[in-house]
C-alpha positions as CSV (number, residue, x, y, z in Angstrom):
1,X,187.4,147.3,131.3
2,X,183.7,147.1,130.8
3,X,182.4,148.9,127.5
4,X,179.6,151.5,128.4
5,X,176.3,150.7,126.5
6,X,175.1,152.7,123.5
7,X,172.0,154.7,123.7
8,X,168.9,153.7,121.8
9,X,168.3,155.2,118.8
10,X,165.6,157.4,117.8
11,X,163.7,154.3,115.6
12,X,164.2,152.9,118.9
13,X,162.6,155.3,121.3
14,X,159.8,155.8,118.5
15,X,158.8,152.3,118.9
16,X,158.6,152.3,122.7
17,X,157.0,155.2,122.7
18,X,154.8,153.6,120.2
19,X,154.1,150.6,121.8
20,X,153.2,152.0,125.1
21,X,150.9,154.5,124.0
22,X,149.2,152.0,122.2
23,X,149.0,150.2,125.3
24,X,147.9,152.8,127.5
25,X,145.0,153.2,124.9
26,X,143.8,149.8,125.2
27,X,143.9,149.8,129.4
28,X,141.9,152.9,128.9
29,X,139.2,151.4,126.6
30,X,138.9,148.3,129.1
31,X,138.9,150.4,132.3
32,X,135.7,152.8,130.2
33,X,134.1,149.2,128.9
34,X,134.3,148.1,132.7
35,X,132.9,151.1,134.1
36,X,130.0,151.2,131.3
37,X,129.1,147.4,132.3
38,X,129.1,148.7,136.1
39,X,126.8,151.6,135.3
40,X,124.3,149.4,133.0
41,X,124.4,146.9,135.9
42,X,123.7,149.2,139.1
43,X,121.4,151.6,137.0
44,X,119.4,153.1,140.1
45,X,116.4,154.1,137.4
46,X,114.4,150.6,137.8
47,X,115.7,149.5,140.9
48,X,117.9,146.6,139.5
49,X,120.9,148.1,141.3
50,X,120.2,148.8,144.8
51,X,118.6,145.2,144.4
52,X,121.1,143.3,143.3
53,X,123.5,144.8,145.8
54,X,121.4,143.7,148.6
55,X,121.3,140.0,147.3
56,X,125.5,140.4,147.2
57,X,125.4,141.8,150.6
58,X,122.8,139.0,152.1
59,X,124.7,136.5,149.9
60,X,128.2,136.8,150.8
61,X,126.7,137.2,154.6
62,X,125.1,133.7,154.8
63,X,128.6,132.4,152.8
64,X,130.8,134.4,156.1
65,X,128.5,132.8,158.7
66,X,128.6,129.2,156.7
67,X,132.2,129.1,156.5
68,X,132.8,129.8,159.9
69,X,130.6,126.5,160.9
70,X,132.3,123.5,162.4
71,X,131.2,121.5,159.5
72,X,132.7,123.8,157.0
73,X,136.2,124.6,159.1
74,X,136.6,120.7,159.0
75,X,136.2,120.4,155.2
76,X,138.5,123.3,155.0
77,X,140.8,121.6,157.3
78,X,140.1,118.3,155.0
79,X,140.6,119.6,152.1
80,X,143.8,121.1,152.6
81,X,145.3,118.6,154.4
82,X,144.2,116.4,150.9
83,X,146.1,118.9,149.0
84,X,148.9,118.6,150.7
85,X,149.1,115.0,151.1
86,X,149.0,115.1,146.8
87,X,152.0,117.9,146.9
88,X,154.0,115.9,148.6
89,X,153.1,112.3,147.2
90,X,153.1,113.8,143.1
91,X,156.7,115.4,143.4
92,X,158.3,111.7,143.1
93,X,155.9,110.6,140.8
94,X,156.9,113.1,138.6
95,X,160.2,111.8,139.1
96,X,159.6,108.3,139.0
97,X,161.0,106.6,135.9
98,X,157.0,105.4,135.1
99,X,156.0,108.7,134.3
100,X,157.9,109.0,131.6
101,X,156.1,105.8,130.0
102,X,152.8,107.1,131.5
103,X,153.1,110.9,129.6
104,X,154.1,109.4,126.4
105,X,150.9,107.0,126.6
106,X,148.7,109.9,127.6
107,X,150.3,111.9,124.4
108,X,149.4,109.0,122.1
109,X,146.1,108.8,123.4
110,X,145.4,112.4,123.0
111,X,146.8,112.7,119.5
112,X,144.9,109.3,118.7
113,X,141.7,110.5,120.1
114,X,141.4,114.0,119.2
115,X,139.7,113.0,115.4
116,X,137.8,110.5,116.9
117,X,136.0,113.0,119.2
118,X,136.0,115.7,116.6
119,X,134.3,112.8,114.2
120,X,131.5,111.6,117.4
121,X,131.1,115.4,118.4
122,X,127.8,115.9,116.5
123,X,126.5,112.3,117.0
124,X,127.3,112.8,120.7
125,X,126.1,115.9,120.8
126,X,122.6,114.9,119.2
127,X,122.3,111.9,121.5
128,X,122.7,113.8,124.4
129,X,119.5,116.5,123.3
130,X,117.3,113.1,123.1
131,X,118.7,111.8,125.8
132,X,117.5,114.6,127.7
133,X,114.5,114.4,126.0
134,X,113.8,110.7,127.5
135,X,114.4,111.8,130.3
136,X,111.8,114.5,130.3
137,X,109.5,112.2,129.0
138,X,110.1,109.3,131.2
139,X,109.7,111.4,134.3
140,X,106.6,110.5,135.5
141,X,107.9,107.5,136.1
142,X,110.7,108.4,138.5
143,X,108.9,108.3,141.9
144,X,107.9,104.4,141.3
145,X,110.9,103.7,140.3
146,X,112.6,105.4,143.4
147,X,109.6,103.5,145.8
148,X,111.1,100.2,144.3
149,X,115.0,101.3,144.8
150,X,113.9,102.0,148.4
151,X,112.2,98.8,149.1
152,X,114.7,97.0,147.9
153,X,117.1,98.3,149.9
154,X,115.2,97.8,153.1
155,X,114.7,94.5,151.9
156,X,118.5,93.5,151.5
157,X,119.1,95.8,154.3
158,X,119.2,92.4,156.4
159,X,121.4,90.5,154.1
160,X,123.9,92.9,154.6
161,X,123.8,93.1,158.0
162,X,124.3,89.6,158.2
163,X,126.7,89.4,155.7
164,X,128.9,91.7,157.6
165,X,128.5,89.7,160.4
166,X,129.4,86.5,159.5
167,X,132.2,87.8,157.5
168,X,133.3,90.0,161.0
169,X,133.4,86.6,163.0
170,X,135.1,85.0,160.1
171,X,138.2,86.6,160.2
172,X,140.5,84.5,161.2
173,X,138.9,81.8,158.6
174,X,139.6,84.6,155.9
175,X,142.8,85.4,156.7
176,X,144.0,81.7,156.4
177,X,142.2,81.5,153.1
178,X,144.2,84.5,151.9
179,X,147.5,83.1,153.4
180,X,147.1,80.0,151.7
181,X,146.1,81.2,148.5
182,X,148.9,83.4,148.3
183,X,151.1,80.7,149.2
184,X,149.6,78.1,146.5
185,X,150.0,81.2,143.6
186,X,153.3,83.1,144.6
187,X,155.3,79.8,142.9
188,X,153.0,80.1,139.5
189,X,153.9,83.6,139.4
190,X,157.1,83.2,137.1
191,X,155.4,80.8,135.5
192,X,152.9,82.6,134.4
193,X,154.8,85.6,133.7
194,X,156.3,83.5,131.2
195,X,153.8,81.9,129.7
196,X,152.2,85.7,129.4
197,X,155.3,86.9,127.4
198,X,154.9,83.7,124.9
199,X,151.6,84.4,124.7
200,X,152.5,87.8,123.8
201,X,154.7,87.7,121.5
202,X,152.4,84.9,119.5
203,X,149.4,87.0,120.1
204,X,151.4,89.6,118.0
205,X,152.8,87.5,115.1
206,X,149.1,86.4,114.6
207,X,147.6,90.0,115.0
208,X,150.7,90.6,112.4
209,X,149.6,87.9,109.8
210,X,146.0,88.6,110.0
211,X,145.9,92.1,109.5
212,X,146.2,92.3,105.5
213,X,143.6,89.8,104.9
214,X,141.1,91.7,107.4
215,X,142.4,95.4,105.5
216,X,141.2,93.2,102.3
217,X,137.8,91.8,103.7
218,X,136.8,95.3,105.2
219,X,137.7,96.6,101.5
220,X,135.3,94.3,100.5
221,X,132.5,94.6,103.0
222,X,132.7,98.4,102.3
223,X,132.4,97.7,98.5
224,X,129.5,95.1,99.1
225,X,127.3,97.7,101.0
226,X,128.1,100.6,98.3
227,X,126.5,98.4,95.7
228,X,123.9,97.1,97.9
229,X,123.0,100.8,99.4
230,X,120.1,101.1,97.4
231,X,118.5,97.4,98.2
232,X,119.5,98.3,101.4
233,X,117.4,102.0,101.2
234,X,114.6,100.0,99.7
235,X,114.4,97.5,102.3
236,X,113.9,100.0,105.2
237,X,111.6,101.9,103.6
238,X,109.6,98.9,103.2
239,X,110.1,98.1,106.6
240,X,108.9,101.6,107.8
241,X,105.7,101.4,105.5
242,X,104.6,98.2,106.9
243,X,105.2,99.9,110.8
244,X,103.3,102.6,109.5
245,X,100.7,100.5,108.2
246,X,100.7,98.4,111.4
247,X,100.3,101.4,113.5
248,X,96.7,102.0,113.6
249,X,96.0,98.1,114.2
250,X,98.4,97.8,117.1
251,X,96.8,101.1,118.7
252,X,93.0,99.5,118.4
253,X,94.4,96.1,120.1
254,X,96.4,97.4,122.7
255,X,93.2,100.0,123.6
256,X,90.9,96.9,123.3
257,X,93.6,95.0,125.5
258,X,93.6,97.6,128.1
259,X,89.5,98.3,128.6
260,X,89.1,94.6,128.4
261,X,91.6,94.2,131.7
262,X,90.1,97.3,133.3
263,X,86.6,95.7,132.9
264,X,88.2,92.6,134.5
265,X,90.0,94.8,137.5
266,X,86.5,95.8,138.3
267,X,85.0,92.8,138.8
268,X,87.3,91.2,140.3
269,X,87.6,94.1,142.8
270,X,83.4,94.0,143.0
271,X,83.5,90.3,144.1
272,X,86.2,91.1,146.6
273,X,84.5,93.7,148.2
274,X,83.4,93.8,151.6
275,X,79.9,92.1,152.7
276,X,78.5,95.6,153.9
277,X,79.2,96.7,150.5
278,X,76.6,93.9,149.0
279,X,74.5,96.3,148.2
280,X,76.5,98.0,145.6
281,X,76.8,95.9,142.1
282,X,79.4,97.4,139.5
283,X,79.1,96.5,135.7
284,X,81.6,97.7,132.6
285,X,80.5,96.2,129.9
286,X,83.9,96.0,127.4
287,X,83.8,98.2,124.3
């Protein structure tokens, strides 16, 4: 016979009771936060509203008409068809026995990594700001960089073409290449599948024997560049003063260096010149 269930007790009911009017409370605050952040946002006073409901309206408009394109039903169509190709082809992967290798080398990997990118985080960070910063800088030079990508391309443009070609009409040619290459290897392959495991398991007792005296030497580097550290600080800021000193002399030769080839550009271009431009006669004296 079944037993019929006790009643809660009144610590119990004063919990629940408790616990959802706690929770009731905090539904209330974030429905009143939300309904603030809707007010401040569609505040009618300046306009910002009404404004920024027309740009939702006109937005999700042109996103309706866009999705029912052609173009966009077929990457629709595309893009589910990929997701359902990976359903079906990751359920036995999961199950296949290399996963379970594959998980516990992605686990190692993340453990292993996780203070390594926690160490590189600041450097990485700080290399991407001046990263971006070269890139600012080197802007300019962008467009003649893109003009030489693009003739470049038109001129092996050819070379492909004929490349493709002669590797279309080659077929045959290629496919006994293939055929007898895989024939000349598939014997070596136990071979070598041996040899590989040897090498292995030398490769390892030598990794094995040589790790204590590179533990030592790196002991020893590290102690070697402690006490040289301030030879070491000396030496580049020797270094730097020189650059420094150098700085001013490079800047006067390379401006020398550049009116001196502009002068040259000139004349050069003045003695190329047309014969109805005799009349003309252009003179740069260098600096």
């Amino acid at each position: 016979m079944a037993t019929i269930p006790s009643f809660p007790g009144r610590q119990d009911m004063l919990r629940v009771a408790r616990s959802t009017t706690d929770i009731t409370g905090q539904l209330l605050d974030t429905a009143g936060n939300i309904t603030r952040i809707a007010i401040n946002t569609l505040d009618p006073r300046d306009g910002s509203g009404p404004e920024l409901l027309r740009v939702l309206r006109r937005t999700t408009a042109e996103l309706a008409e866009a999705s029912a394109s052609p173009q966009a039903q077929e990457a629709f169509y595309r893009m589910v068809d990929t997701l359902t190709r990976l359903g079906a082809s990751g359920a036995p992967l999961a199950t296949h026995p290399v996963s379970e290798p594959a998980q516990a080398l992605l686990t190692a990997l993340g453990d292993g990594l996780l203070p390594v990118l926690d160490a590189v985080g600041p450097a990485v960070e700080e290399i991407a700001a001046v990263l971006g910063e070269l890139t600012e800088s080197a802007s300019p030079l962008l467009p003649a960089a893109a003009g030489a990508a693009a003739g470049a391309l038109l001129v092996l443009t050819p070379v492909i073409r004929v490349a493709a070609e002669v590797l279309r009409d080659s077929s045959p040619e290629l496919r006994r290449i293939a055929d007898a290459l895989t024939s000349a290897l598939a014997p070596l392959m136990p071979l070598q599948a041996a040899l590989a495991e040897r090498a292995a398991t030398a490769g390892a007792g030598v990794v094995r024997t040589a790790l204590p005296p590179l533990a030592d030497l790196a002991e020893a580097a590290a102690a070697t560049t402690k006490a040289a550290r301030p030879l070491l600080i000396a030496g580049e800021e020797l270094l730097v003063a020189g650059l420094e000193q150098l700085q001013p002399r490079l800047l006067t030769a390379v401006s020398r260096t550049g009116r001196l080839v502009r002068a040259v550009a000139v004349r050069v271009s003045a003695a190329v010149s047309p014969a109805a431009e005799h009349g003309v006669v252009v003179a740069v004296t260098p600096a």
